[in-house]
N, C-alpha and C positions, 0 to 999 in steps of 0.2 A: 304603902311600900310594896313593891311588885318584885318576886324573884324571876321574872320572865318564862314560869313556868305556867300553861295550859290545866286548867282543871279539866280531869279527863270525865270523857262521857261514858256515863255509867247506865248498864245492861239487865242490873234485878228485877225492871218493870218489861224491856223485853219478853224475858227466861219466865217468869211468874206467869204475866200475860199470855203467852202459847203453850205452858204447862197447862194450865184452864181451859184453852183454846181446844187444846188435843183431845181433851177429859172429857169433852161435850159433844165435838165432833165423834170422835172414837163410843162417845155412850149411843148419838143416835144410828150406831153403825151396829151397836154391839158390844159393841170393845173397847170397853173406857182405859182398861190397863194399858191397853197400846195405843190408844190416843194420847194417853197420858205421858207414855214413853216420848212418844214421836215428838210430841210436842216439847219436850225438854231438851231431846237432842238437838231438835231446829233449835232451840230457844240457844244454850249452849256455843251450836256453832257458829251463829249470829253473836252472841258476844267476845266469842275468841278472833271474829274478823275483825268488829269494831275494836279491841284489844290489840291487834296485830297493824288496824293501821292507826290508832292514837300517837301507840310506840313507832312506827315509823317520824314522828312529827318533831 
């Protein structure tokens, strides 16, 4: 039975994967706090795009 609705694509492994990303890059810089950051905010804005164009659909 199909409601014709889209199972939407989901962004936890994004957001988690570049929270990590950041943590590592930003430790061999120095500054894992802010790797840490940076990385959550990409992570973040990348899922509120793919959020923004699902709901478009």
């Amino acid at each position: 039975m199909t409601t014709g609705k889209n199972n939407p694509t989901g962004a936890g492994a994004i957001i988690a994967l570049l929270i990590l990303g950041g943590a590592i890059v930003g430790g061999l810089m120095g500054q894992p706090s802010v790797g840490l950051l940076v990385g959550g905010a990409i992570g973040v804005a990348i899922a509120l795009l793919l959020w923004l164009r699902e709901r478009g659909k």
